[in-house]
C-alpha atoms as an extended CHARMM CRD file, in Angstrom:
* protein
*
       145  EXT
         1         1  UNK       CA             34.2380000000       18.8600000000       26.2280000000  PROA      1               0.0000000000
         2         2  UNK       CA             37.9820000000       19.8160000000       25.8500000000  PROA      2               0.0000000000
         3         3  UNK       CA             40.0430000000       20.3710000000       28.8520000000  PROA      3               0.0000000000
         4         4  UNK       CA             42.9720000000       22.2530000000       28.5800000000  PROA      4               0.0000000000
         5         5  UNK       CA             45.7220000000       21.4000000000       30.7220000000  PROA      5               0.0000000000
         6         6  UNK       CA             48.7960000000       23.3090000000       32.1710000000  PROA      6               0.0000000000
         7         7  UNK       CA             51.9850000000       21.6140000000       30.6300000000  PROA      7               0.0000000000
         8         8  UNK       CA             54.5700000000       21.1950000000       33.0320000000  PROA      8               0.0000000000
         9         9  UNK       CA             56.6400000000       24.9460000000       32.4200000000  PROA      9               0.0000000000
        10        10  UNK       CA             60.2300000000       23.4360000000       33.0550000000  PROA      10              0.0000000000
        11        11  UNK       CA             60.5470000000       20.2170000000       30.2360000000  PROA      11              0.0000000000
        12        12  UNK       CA             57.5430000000       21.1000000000       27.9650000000  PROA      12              0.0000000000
        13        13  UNK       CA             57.6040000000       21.3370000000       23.9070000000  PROA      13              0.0000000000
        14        14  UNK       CA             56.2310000000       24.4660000000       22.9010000000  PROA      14              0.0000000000
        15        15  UNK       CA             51.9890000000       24.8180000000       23.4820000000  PROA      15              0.0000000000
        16        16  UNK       CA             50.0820000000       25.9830000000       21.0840000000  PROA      16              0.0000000000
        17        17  UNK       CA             46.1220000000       26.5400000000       21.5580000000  PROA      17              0.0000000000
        18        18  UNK       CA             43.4730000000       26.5110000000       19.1530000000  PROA      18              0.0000000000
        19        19  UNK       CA             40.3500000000       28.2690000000       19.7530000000  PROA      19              0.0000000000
        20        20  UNK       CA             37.5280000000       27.0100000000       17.5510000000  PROA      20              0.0000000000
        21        21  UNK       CA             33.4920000000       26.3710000000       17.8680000000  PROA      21              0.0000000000
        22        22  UNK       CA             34.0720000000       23.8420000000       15.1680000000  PROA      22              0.0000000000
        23        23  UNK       CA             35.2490000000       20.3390000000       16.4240000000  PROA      23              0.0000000000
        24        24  UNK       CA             36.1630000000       19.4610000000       12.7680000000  PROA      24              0.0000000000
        25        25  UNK       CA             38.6440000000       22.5940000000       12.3860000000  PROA      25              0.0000000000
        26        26  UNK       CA             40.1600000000       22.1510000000       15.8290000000  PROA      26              0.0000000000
        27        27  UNK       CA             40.9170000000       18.5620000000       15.1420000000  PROA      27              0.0000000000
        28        28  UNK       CA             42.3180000000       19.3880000000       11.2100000000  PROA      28              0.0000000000
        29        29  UNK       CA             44.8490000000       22.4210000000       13.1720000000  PROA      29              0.0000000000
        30        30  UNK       CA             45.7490000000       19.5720000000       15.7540000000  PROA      30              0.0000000000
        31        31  UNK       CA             46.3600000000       16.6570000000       13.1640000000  PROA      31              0.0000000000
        32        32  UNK       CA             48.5670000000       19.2330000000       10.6880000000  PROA      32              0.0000000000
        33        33  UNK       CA             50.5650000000       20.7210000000       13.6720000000  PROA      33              0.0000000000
        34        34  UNK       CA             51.1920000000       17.4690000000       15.4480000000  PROA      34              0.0000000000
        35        35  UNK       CA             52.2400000000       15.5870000000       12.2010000000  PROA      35              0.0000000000
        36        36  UNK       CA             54.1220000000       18.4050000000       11.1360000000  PROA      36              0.0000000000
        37        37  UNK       CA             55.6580000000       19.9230000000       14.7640000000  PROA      37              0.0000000000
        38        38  UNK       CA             55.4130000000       16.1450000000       16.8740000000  PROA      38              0.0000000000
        39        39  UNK       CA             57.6650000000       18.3980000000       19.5960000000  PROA      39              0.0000000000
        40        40  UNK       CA             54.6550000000       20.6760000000       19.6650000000  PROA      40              0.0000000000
        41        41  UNK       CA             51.6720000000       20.2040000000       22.4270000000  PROA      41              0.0000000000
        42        42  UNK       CA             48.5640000000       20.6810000000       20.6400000000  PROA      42              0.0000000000
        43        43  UNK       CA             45.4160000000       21.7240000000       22.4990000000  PROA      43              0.0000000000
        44        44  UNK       CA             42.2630000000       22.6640000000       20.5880000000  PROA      44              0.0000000000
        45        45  UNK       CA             38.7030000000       23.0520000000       21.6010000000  PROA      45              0.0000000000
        46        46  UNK       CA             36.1980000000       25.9490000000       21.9120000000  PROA      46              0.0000000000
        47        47  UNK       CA             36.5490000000       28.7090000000       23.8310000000  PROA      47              0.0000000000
        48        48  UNK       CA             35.0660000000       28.1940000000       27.0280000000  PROA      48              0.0000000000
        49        49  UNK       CA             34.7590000000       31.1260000000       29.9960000000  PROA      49              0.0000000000
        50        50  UNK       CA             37.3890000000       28.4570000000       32.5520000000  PROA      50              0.0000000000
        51        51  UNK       CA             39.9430000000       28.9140000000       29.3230000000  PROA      51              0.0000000000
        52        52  UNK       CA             39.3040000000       32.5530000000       29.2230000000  PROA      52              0.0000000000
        53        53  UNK       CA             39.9630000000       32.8130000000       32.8890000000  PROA      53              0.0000000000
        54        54  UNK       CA             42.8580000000       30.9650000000       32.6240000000  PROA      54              0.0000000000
        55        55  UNK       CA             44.7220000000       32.7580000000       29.6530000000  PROA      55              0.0000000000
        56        56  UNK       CA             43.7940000000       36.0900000000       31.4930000000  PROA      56              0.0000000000
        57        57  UNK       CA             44.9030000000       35.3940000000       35.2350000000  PROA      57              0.0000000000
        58        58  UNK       CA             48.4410000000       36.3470000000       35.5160000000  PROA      58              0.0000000000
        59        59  UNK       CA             49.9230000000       32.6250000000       36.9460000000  PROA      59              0.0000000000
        60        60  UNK       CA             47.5420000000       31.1530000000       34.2730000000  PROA      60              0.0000000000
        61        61  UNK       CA             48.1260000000       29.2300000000       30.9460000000  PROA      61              0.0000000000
        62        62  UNK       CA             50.8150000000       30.7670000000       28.6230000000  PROA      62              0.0000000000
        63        63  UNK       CA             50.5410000000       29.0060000000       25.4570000000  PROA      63              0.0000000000
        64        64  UNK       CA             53.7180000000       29.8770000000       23.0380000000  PROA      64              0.0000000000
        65        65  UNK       CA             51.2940000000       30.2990000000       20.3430000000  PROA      65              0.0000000000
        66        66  UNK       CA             47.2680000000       31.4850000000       20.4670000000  PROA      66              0.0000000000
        67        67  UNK       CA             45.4670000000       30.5690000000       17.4870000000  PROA      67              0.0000000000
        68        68  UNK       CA             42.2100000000       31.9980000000       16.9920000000  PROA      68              0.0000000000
        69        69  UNK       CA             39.0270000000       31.7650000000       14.8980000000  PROA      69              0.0000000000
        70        70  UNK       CA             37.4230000000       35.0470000000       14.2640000000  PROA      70              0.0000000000
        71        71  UNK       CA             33.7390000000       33.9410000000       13.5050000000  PROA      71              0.0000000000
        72        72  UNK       CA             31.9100000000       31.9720000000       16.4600000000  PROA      72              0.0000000000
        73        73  UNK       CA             28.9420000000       32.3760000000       18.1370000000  PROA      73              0.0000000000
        74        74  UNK       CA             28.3260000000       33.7290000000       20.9080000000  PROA      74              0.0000000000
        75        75  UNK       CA             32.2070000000       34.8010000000       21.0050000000  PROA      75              0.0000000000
        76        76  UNK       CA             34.3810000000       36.4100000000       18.5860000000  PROA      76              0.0000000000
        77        77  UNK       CA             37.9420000000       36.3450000000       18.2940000000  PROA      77              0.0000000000
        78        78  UNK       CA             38.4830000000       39.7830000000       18.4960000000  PROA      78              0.0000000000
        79        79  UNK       CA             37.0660000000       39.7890000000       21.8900000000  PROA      79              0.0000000000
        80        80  UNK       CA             39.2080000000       36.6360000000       22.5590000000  PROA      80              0.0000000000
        81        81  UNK       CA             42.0430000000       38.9320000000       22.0340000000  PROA      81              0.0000000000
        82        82  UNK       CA             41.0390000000       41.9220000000       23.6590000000  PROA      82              0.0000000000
        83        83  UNK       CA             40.6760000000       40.3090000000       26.4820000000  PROA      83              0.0000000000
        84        84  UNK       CA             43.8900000000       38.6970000000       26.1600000000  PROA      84              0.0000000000
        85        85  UNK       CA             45.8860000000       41.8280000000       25.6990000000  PROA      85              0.0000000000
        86        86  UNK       CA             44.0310000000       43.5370000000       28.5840000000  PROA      86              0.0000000000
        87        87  UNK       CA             45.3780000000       40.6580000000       30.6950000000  PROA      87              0.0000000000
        88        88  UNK       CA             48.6910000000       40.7100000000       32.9990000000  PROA      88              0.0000000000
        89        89  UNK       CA             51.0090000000       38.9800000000       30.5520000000  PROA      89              0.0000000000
        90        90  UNK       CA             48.8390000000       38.8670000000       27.3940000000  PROA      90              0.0000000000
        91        91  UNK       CA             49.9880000000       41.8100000000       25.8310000000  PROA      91              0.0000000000
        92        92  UNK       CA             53.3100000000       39.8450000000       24.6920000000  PROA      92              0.0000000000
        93        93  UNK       CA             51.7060000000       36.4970000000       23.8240000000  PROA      93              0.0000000000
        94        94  UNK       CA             51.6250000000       35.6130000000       20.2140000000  PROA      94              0.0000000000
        95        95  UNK       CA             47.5270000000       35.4380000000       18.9210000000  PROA      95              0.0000000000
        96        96  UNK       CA             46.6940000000       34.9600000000       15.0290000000  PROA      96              0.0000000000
        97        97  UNK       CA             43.2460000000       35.3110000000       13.8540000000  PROA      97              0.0000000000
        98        98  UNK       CA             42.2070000000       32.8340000000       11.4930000000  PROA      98              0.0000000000
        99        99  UNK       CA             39.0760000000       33.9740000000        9.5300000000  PROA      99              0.0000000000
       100       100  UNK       CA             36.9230000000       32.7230000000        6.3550000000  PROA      100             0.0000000000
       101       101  UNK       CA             36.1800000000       36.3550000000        5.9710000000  PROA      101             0.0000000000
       102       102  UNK       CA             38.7150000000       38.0480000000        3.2980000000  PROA      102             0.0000000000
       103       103  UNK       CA             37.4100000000       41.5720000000        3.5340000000  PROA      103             0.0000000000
       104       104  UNK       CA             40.9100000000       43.7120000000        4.5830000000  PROA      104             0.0000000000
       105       105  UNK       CA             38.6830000000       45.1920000000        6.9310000000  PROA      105             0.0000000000
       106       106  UNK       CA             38.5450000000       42.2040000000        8.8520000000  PROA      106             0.0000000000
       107       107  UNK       CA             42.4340000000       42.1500000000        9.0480000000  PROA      107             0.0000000000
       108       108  UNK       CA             42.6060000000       46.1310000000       10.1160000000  PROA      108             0.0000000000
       109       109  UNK       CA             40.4980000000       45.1870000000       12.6150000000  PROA      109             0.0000000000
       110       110  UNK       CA             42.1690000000       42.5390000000       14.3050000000  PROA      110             0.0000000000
       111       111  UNK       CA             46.0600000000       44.0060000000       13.7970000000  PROA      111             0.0000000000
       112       112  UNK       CA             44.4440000000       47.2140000000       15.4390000000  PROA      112             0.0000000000
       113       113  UNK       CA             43.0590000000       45.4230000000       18.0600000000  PROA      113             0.0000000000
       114       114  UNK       CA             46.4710000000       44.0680000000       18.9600000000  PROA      114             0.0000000000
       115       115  UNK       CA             46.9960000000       40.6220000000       16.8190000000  PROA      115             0.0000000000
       116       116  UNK       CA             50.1730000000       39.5360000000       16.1240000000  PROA      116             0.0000000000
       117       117  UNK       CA             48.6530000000       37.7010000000       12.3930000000  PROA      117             0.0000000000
       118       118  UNK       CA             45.9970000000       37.6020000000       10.5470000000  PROA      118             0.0000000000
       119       119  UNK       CA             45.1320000000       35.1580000000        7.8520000000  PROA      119             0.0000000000
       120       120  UNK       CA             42.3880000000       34.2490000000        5.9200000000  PROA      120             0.0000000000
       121       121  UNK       CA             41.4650000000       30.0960000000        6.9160000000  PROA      121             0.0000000000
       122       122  UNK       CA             42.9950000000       28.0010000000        3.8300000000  PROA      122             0.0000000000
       123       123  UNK       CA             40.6520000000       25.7350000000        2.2440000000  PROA      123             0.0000000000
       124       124  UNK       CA             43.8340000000       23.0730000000        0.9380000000  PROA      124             0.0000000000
       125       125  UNK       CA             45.5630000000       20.7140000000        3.8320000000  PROA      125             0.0000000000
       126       126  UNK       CA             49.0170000000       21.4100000000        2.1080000000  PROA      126             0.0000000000
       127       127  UNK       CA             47.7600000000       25.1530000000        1.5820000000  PROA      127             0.0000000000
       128       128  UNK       CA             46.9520000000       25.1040000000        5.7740000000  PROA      128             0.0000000000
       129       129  UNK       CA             50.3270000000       22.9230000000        6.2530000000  PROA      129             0.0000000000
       130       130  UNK       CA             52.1200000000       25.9180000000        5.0380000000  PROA      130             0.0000000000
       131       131  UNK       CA             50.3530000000       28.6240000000        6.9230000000  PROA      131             0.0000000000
       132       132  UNK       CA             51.2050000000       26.5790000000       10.0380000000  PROA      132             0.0000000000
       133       133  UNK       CA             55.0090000000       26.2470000000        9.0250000000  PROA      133             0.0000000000
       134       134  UNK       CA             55.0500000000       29.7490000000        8.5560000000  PROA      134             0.0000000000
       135       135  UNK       CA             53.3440000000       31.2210000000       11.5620000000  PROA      135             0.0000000000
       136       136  UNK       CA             55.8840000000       28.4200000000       13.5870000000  PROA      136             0.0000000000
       137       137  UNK       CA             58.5550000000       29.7780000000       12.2540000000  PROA      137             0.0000000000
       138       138  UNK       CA             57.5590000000       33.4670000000       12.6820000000  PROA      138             0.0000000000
       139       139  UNK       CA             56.5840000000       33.5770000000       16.1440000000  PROA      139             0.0000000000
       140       140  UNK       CA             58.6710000000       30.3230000000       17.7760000000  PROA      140             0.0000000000
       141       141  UNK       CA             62.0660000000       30.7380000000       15.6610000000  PROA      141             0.0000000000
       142       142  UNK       CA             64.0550000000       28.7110000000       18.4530000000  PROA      142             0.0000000000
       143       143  UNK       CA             61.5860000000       26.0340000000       18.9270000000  PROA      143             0.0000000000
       144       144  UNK       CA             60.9740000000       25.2320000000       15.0700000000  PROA      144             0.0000000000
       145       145  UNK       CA             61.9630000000       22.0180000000       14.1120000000  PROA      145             0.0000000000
């Protein structure tokens, strides 16, 4: 089980969180991001309801960056972010939707449900590497390396 921890708010590199059923994904986001961002703290695991809590409660986990997976069962990231931006706090947080799914529907759906990105999942490591430079420097401008 992943446990997702509370940096320390005064010294800490940026956070970014992955949300993913898939242990595989979570630990491909992770690897990319840390070897590409090593100032970047990396946490990535499945959404559990004490993670949900947390990103909703108003002293609770702020990561700089939410990364979410659209398609998982039992949860979907949609509802992820809902409940995010229903949350004291959430409605300014950066969350991007990841998704396999490349239906523009999908994409309506999740920028009019408040996302700040969506983006269909690359299949290529250097094709992912990109999409990870790019939503770094898009949503953390002053913390990019």
């Amino acid at each position: 089980m992943t446990r997702f921890t509370r940096p320390d708010v005064t010294t800490r590199s940026p956070l970014i969180v992955v949300l993913d059923d898939d242990p595989h994904e979570c630990t491909l986001l992770g690897t990319l991001i840390q070897d590409t961002w090593p100032r970047c703290a990396v946490q990535a695991g499945p959404p559990t309801a004490a993670l949900l809590r947390d990103l909703t409660r108003p002293d609770g986990l702020r990561p700089d960056l939410l990364i979410v997976e659209q398609d998982m069962p039992g949860c979907m990231g949609l509802d992820i972010l809902r409940t995010v931006r229903a949350s004291p706090g959430g409605q300014t947080m950066p969350v991007v939707i990841l998704s396999a799914d490349e239906d523009p529907r999908g994409a309506a759906a999740a920028h009019h449900a408040g996302a700040s990105a969506y983006h269909v999942r690359p299949t290529a490591p250097a094709a992912y590497r990109a999409l990870l430079a790019d939503l770094l420097r898009t949503f953390l401008p002053d913390r990019a390396d």
